[in-house]
C-alpha positions in Angstrom: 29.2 28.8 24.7 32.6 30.4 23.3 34.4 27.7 21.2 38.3 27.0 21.9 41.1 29.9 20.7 42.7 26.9 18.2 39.4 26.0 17.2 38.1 29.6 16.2 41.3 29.3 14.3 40.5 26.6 12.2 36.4 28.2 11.5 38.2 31.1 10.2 40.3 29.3 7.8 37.2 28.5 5.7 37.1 29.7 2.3 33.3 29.8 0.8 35.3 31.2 -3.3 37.2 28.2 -2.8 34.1 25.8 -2.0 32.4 28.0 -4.9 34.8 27.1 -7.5 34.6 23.4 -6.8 31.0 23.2 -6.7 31.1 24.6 -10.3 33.6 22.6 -11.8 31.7 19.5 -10.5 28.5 21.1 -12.2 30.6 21.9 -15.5 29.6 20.7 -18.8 32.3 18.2 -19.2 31.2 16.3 -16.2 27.4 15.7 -18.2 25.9 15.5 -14.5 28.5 12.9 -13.3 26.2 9.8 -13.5 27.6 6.1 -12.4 29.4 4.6 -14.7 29.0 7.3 -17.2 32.2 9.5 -19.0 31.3 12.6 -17.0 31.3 10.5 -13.7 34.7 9.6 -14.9 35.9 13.2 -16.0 34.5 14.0 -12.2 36.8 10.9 -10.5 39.7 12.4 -12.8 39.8 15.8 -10.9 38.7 15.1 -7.9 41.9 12.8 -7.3 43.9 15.5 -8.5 42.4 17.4 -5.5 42.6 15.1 -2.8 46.3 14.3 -4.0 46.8 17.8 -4.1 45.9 18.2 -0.2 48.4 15.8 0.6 46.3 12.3 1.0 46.9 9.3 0.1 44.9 8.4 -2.5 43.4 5.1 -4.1 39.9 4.4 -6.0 38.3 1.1 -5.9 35.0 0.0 -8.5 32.2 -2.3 -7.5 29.3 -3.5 -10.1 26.3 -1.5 -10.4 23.6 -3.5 -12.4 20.9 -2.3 -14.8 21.5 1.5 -14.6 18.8 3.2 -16.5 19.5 5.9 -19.1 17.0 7.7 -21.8 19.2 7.8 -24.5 17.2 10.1 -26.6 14.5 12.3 -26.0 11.0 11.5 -26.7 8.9 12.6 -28.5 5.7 12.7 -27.1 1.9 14.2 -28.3 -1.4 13.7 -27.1 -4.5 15.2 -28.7 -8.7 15.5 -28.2 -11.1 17.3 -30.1 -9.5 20.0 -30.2 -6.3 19.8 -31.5 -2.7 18.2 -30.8 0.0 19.1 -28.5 3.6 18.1 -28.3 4.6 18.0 -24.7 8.0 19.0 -23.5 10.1 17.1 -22.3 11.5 16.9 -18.6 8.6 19.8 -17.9 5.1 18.2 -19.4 6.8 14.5 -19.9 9.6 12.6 -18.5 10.5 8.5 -18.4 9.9 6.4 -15.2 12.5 4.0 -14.2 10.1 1.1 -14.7 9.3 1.8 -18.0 10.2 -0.7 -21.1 12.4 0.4 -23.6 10.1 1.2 -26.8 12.0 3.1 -30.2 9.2 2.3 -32.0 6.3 5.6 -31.0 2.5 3.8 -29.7 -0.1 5.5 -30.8 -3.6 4.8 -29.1 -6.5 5.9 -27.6 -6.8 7.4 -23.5 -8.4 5.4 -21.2 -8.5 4.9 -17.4 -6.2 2.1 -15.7 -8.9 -0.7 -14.3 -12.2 1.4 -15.6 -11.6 1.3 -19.2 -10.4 -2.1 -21.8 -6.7 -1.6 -22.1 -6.3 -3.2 -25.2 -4.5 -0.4 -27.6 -4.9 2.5 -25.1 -2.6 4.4 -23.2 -3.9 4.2 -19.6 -3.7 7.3 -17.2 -3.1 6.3 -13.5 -5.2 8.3 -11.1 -3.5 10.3 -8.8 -4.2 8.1 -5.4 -3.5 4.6 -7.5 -0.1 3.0 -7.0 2.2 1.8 -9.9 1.8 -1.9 -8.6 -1.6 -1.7 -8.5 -2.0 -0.1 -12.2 -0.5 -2.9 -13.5 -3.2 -5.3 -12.9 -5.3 -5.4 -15.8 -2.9 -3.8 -18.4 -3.1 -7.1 -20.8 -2.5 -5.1 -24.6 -2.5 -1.7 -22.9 -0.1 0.4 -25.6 1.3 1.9 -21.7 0.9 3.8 -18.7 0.8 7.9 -17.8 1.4 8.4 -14.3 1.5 12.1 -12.5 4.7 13.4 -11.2 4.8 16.6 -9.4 7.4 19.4 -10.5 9.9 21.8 -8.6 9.2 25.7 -8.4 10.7 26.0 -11.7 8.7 23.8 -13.5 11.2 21.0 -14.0 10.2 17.0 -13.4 12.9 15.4 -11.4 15.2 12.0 -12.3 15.1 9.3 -10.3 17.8 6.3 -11.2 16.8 4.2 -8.3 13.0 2.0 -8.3 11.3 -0.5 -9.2 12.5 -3.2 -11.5 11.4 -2.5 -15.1 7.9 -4.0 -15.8 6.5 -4.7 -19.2 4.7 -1.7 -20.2 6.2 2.1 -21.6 5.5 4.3 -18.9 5.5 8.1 -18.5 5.1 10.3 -16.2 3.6 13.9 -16.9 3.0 16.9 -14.7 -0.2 17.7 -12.8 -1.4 20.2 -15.5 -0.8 17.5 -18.7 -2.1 15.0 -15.8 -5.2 16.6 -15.7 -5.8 17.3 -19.0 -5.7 13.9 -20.4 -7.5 12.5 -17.4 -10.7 14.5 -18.1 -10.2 13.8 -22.3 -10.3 9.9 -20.9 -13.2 10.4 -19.0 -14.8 11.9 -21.8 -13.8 9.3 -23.8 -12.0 10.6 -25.7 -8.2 11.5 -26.9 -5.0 10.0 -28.0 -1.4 9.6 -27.3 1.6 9.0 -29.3 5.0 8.4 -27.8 8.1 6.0 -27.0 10.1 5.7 -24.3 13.5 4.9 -25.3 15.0 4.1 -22.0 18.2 1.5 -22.0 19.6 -0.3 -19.0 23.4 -0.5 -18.8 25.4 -2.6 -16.2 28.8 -0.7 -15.0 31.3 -0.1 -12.9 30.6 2.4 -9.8 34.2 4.1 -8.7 34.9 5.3 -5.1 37.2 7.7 -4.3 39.8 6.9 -1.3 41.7 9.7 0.5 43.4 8.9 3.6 45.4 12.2 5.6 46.6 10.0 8.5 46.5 6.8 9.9 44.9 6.6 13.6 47.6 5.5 16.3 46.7 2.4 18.5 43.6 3.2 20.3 42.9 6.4 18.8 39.7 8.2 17.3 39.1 7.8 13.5 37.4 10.4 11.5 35.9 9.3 7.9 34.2 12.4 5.9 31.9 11.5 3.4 30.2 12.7 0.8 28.7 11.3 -2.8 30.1 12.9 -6.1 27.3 11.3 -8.4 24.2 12.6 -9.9 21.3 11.3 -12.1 23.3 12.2 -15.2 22.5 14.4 -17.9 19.3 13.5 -20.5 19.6 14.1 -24.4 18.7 17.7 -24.8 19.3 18.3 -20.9 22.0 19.2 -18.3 21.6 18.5 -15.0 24.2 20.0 -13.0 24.0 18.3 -10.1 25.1 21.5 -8.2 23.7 21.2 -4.8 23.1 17.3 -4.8 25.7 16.6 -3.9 28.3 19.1 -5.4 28.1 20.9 -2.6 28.9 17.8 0.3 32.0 17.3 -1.8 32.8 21.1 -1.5 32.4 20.8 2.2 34.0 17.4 2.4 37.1 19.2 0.4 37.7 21.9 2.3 37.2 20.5 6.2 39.9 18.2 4.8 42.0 20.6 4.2 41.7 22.3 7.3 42.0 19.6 9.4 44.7 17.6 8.0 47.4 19.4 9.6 45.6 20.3 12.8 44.3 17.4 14.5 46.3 15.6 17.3 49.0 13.3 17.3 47.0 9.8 17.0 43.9 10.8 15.4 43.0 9.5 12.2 41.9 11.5 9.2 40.3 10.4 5.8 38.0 11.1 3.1 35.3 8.8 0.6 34.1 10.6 -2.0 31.2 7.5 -3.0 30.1 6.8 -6.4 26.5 5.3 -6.8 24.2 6.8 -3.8 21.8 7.7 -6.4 21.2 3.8 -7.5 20.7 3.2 -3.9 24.0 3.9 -1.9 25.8 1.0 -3.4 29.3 3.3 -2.9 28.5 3.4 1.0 27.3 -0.3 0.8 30.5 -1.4 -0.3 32.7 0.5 1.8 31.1 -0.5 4.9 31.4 -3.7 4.1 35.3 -3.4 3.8 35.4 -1.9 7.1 33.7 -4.0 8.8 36.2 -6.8 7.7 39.0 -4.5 8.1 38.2 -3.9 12.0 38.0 -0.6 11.8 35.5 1.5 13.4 35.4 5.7 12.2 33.4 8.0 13.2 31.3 9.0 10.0 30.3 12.4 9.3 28.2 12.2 5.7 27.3 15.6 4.2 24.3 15.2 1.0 23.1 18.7 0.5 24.7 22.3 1.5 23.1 24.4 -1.1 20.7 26.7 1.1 20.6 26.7 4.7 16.9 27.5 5.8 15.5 27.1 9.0 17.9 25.0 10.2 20.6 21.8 8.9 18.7 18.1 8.9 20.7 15.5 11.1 20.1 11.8 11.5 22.3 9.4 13.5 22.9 5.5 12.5 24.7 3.2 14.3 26.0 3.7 18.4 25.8 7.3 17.3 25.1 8.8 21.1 28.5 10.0 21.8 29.3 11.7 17.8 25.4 13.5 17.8 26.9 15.2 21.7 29.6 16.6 19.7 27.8 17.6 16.7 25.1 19.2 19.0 27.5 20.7 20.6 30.0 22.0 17.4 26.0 23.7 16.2 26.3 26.1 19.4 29.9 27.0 18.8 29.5 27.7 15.3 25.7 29.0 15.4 24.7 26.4 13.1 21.2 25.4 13.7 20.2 21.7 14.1 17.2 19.7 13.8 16.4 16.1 13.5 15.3 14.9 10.5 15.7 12.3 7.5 19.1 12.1 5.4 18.2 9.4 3.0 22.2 9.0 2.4 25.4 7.3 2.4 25.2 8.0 6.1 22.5 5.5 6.5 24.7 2.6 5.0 27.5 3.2 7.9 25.2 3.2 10.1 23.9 0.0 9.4 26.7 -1.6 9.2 27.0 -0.5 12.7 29.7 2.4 12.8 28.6 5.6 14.6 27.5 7.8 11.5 25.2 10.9 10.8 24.3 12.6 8.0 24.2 16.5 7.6 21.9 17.8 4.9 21.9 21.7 4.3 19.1 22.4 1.6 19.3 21.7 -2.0 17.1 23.3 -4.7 16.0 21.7 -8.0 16.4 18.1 -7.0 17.7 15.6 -10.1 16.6 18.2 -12.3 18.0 21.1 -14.7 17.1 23.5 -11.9 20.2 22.6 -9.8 22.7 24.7 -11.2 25.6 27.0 -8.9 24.2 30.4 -9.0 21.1 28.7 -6.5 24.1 27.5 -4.2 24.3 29.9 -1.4 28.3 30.0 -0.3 27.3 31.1 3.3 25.9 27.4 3.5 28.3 25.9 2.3 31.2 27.9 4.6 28.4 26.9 7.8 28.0 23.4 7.2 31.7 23.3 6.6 32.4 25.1 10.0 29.9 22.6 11.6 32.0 19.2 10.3 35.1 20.9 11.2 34.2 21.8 14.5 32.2 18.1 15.4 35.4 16.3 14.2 37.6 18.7 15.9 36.3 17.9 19.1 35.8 14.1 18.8 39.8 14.4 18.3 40.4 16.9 21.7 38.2 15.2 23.6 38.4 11.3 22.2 36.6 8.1 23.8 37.8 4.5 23.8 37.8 3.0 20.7 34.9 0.4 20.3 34.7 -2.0 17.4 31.1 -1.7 15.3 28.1 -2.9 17.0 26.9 -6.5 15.4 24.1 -6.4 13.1 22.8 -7.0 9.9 24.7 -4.9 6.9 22.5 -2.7 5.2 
């Protein structure tokens, strides 16, 4: 199917340097992995109201609390050791902190032992493999903590999760299959010994969205929002995490499409941006501004981009919300830009829209090196980013050429 003479025009006006560039100032040292609340979220907020402004929108932020955000707050130092000798374990490869852990500063030294086969008093329990975190916790009276296995990405890296379970009372690491293994079989033996803390602080702060708004919708008419989170996990002591490709890169595309489409859309349409803090605390930036627009009466179209790094077999979509008529045009923008679609999870902002009931899906591209030092910019491919770009420009561009009546938000329980 050839696409429209005006919008070929707009594909072409793409620029993948200029995405680039914005992906690896987002990444930069001086925005320390741009977690909520945190200065390099704020550094990130700075500069990416600069751009927006800079595009011509109107721009405005607007905070809502985040509660209880954890943060290690310095690295640990962890060893374990058996008959034959004593290892320090790295950490973020061999060792990392889970979310539920206490906050210890004070290292625990005790013996291994196996959560519910061995007593806990004074040991450090390792958590098999199949056994659940809930379910270790039974049985833990005295335990000095708990080891759980995490797996790790291609480049041997452990990945950061903000969001979980509340903190229970126990330190708890996790350590990779290999250290996993080893200190399972010293257990079972009988034997070994652990020494570590886990100093791991929970901080409650203010979560920052980003407004951008190119032009009001006229009475009746279709209403675009593009979305994309600017947050990460934030970086650890000793440890950058970029935060290149989650979600750097939806920013990039969100960016740029606005740019292109600011000035071309029809008389009537409406055009705006959120650029939502706190998606990785569990999407309370998308939370919060459905909620708003739901008591403001309006009723966009949401197109949510988390993830543009490397396009493989083919760009994940999931709809929310009376989504039938805005998946038809994104289907349909794939064949004129040769973007490849498939259904599949995007555990995003997009899911917060549409459970608020506004037609919303969620584009995710590939991202390499999830919450972890692995996502950095040179593993962002710009052809991605320039074809998931393509693909929001072209699905907005025809919701706006080819509009329907406007229908308030289905009713429903916000998520």
């Amino acid at each position: 199917m050839m696409a429209p003479a005006d919008l070929l025009d707009l594909l072409g006006q793409v620029d993948p340097a200029r995405m680039t560039a914005t992906v690896v100032t987002l990444a930069s040292d001086p925005m320390a992995g741009r977690r909520v609340g945190s200065a390099g979220g704020a550094a990130a907020r700075a500069w990416l109201v600069d751009q927006l402004t800079a595009l011509g929108a109107d721009v405005r932020t607007e905070g809502f609390p985040v509660r209880a955000v954890p943060q290690v707050y310095q690295a640990p130092a962890v060893t374990w050791g058996d008959r034959d000798g004593s290892t320090p374990l790295a950490f973020g490869r061999q060792v990392a902190i889970h979310p539920a852990s206490a906050d210890t500063t004070h290292p625990r030294r005790g013996a291994l032992g196996i959560a519910h086969t061995d007593d806990p008093a004074g040991r450090w329990l390792v958590v098999p493999a199949g056994m659940s975190l809930f379910d270790a916790y039974r049985d833990t009276q005295g335990a000095a903590g708990l080891l759980v296995r995490r797996p790790v990405d291609a480049d041997g890296w452990q990945f950061t999760m903000l969001a979980g379970p509340d903190p229970g009372p126990l330190p708890v690491l996790t350590l990779n299959p290999d250290t996993h293994h080893a200190v399972l079989t010293a257990a079972a033996r009988g034997e070994g010994w652990l020494d570590a803390a886990t100093p791991l602080r929970r901080e409650d702060v203010t979560g920052t969205n980003i407004h951008g708004e190119f032009r009001p919708a006229g009475p009746g008419g279709t209403e675009l929002l593009l979305t994309a989170h600017y947050d990460g996990v934030g970086d650890h002591p000793g440890l950058r995490l970029p935060a290149a490709s989650d979600n750097a890169t939806g920013v990039a595309v969100v960016l740029e499409a606005a740019r292109v489409l600011a000035t071309a859309l029809p008389s009537g349409v409406g055009l705006s941006v959120a650029l939502l803090d706190g998606e990785e605390v569990g999407a309370l930036g998308s939370a919060h501004h459905a909620t708003q627009l739901r008591a403001s009466g309006a009723a966009p179209l949401v197109i949510n981009v988390d993830g543009a790094g490397h396009l493989d077999a083919a760009a994940a979509v999931e709809a929310g919300g009376p989504a039938h008529r805005l998946l038809a045009l994104l289907d349909q923008a794939g064949r004129h830009t040769g973007v490849p679609l498939a259904a599949g999870p995007v555990a995003s902002d997009n899911r917060r829209y549409g459970g608020a009931g506004f037609a919303a899906v969620g584009i995710g591209a590939g991202m390499g090196g999830y919450h972890s030092p692995a996502d950095t910019p040179d593993k962002v491919d710009p052809t991605t980013l320039a074809a998931t770009t393509r693909l929001v420009i072209a699905t907005a561009h025809l919701a706006a050429t080819a509009p329907a009546t406007r229908s308030a938000p289905t009713t429903g329980r916000d998520s």
